[in-house]
Structure formats: structure tokens, C-alpha cells
C-alpha positions as CSV (number, residue, x, y, z in Angstrom):
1,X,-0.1,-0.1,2.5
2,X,-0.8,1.6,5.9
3,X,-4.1,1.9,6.6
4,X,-5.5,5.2,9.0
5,X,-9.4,5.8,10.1
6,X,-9.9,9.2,9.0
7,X,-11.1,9.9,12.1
8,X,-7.5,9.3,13.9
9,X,-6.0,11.7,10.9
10,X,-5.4,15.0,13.1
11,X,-7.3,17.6,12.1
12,X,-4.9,19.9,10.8
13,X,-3.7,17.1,8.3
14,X,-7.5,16.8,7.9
15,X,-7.5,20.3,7.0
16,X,-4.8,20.2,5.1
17,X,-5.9,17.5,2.8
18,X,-9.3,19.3,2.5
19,X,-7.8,22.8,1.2
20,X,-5.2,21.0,-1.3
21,X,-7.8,18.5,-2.4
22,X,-7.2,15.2,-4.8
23,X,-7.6,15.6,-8.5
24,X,-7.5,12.1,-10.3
25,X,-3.2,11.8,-10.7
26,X,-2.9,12.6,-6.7
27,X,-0.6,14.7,-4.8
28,X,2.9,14.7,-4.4
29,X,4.5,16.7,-1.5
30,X,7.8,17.6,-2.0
31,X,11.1,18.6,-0.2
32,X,13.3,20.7,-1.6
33,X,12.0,20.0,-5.2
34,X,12.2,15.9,-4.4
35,X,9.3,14.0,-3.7
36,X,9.0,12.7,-0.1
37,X,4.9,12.0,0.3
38,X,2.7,10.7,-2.8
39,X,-1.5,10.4,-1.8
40,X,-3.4,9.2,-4.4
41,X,-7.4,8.7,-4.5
42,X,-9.4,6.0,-3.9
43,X,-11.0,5.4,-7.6
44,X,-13.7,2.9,-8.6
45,X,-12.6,-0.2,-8.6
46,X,-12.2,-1.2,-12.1
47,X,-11.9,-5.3,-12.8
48,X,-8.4,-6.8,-12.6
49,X,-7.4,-8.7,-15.6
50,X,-4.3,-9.6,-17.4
51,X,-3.8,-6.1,-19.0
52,X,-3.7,-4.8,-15.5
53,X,-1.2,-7.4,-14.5
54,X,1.0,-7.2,-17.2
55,X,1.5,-3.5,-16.9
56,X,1.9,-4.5,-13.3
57,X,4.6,-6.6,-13.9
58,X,6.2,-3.9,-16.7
59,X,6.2,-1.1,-14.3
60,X,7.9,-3.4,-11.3
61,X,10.9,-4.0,-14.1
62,X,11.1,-0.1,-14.8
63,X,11.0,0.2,-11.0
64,X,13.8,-2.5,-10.6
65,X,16.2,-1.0,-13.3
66,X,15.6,2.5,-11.8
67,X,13.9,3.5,-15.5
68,X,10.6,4.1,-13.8
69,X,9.0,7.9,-14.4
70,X,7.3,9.8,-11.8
71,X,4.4,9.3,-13.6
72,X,4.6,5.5,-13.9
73,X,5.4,5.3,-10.5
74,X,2.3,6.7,-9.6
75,X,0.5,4.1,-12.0
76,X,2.3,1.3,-10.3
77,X,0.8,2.6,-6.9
78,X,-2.7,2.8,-8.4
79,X,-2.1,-0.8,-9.8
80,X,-0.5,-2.1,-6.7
81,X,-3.9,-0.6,-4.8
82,X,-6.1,-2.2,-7.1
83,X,-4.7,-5.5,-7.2
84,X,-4.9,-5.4,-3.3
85,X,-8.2,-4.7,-3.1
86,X,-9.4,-7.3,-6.0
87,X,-6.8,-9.7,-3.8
88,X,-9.1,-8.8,-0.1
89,X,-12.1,-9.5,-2.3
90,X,-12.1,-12.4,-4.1
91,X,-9.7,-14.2,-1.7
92,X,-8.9,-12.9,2.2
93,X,-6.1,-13.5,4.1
94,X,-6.6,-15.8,6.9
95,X,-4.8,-13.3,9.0
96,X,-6.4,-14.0,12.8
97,X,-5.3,-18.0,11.7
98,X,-1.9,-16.9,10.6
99,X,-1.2,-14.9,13.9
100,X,-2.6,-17.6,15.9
101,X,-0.5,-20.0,13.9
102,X,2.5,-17.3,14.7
103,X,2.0,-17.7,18.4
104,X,1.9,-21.5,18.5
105,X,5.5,-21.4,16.5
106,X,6.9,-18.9,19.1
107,X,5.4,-20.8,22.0
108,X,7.1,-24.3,20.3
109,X,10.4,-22.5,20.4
110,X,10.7,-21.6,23.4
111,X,8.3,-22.8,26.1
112,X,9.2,-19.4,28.7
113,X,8.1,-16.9,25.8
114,X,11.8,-16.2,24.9
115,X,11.3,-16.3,21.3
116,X,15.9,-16.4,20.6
117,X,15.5,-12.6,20.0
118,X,17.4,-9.9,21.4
């Protein structure tokens, strides 16, 4: 999930945002009757537990054998959310030791910096 500091959001989006407002199921902003943008509220975090995971898991299926509702797909979002943030929690990525780890691989190589790509 992309991440934005409201304060980099311009402001008419701001603005926009602000007049529509966020009831608990989100919006959906649609193009020509399709859905092409889905925003959904940060809630409380509730407790991830095996419920959560195995509905998880039931909605990625759906998802897979294109059986998933609108509706579901939304709670698959939530879900996906939460599980993130019980995930930064409980146990954070090591990403400044993975980059760093990235660099020394690149660096191994290719000693000039030229990685193989094109």
C-alpha cells in the first residue's frame, strides 16, 4: 500500500475528500459505472487472530477464482490493512538492513555500478 503525508495530498484532492467524506464501507470512485479508485478509513485497530486470517485467506481464493464481490473485496482491503499494521507492530521489517544488504549484492555484481540491467 502507497503511503502519502496528507500534507503532500493537493489541496483540491484535500478538498475533495473533505466534501465527499468516509462513512465506515469507504468510497468507490467510478468510471463509467466501473470502479477505478476504492479509499477506505483508517478504523481502530482491532486484534489479529485466526478468524481474521482465515477470512483472509477465504477472500484471497474468491479473489483468485474471480468469485470475489465488491463488497468482499473491500473486506479483503480492510483485512489486508489490518494485518499490515499488526505485521509493522509486533514485527518490523529491517528495511534500512535490507537496502543496505541490496547495495552490497549490486556492488558484488558488478564492481563499476553496472548492475546487468538495461
Amino acid at each position: 500500500m502507497t503511503r502519502v503525508s496528507w500534507d503532500a495530498v493537493p489541496l483540491p484532492v484535500r478538498q475533495f475528500l473533505e466534501t465527499h467524506g468516509l462513512d465506515r464501507d469507504g468510497l468507490t470512485i467510478e468510471d463509467a459505472g466501473r470502479p477505478k479508485y476504492r479509499l477506505v478509513p483508517v478504523v481502530e485497530d482491532l486484534p489479529w487472530n485466526e478468524d481474521a486470517n482465515r477470512r483472509r485467506f477465504e477472500l484471497i481464493d474468491r479473489e483468485i477464482a474471480g468469485t470475489i464481490t465488491p463488497e468482499e473485496s473491500l473486506e479483503l482491503e480492510r483485512l489486508q490493512s489490518r494485518l499490515e499494521r499488526h505485521v509493522n507492530r509486533v514485527a518490523p521489517l529491517p528495511w534500512e538492513a535490507l537496502q543496505a544488504f541490496e547495495a552490497r549484492l549490486l556492488r558484488a555484481v558488478s564492481p563499476n555500478g553496472d548492475n546487468g540491467a538495461p
